[in-house]
C-alpha positions in Angstrom: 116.5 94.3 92.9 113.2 93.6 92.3 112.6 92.0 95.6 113.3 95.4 97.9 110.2 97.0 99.5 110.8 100.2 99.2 108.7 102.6 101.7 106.1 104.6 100.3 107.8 107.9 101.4 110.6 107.1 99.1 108.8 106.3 96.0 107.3 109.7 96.6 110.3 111.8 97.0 111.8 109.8 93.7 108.6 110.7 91.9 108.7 114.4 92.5 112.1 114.2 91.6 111.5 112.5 88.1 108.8 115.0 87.6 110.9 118.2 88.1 113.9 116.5 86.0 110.8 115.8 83.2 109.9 119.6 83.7 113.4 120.7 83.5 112.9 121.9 87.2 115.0 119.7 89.2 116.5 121.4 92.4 119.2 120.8 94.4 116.7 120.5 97.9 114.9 117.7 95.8 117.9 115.3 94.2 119.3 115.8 98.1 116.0 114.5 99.9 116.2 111.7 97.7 119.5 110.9 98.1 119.5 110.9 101.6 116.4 109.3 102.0 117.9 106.2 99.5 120.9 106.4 102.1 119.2 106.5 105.5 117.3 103.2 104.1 120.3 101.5 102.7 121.4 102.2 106.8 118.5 100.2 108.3 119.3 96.8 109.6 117.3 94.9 107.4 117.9 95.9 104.1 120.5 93.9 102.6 120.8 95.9 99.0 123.5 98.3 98.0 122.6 102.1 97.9 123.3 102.0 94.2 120.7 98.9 93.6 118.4 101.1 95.7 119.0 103.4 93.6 118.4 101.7 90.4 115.3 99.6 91.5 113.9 102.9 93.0 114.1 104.5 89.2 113.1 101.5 87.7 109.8 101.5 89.4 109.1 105.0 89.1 110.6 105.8 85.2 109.2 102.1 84.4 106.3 100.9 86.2 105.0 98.4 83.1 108.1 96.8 83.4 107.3 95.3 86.3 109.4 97.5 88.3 
């Protein structure tokens, strides 16, 4: 997982989303953009990942960044 570029437009919706979910704030038009957006990449030709390791390395980097996410 660790090997997936993710695009920086991504990493940004999954950070506002992990700072409304910290805030208690988390809406619906957020966790959808962000899900979709994990989707429409998993789509592209060249990524070669599952939408659920997407998924986790996109947390990973953004809940988890010392670990070398």
């Amino acid at each position: 997982m660790s090997d997936i570029e993710f695009p920086d437009h991504l990493i940004a919706l999954e950070c506002r989303a992990w700072k409304e979910l910290q805030a208690g704030k988390l809406t619906v038009a957020t966790a959808t953009a962000v899900h979709e957006g994990i989707v429409e990449y998993v789509a592209r030709d060249d990524v070669e990942a599952t939408r659920l390791e997407v998924e986790m390395g996109l947390k990973r980097i953004v809940r988890h960044p010392a670990d070398g996410g």
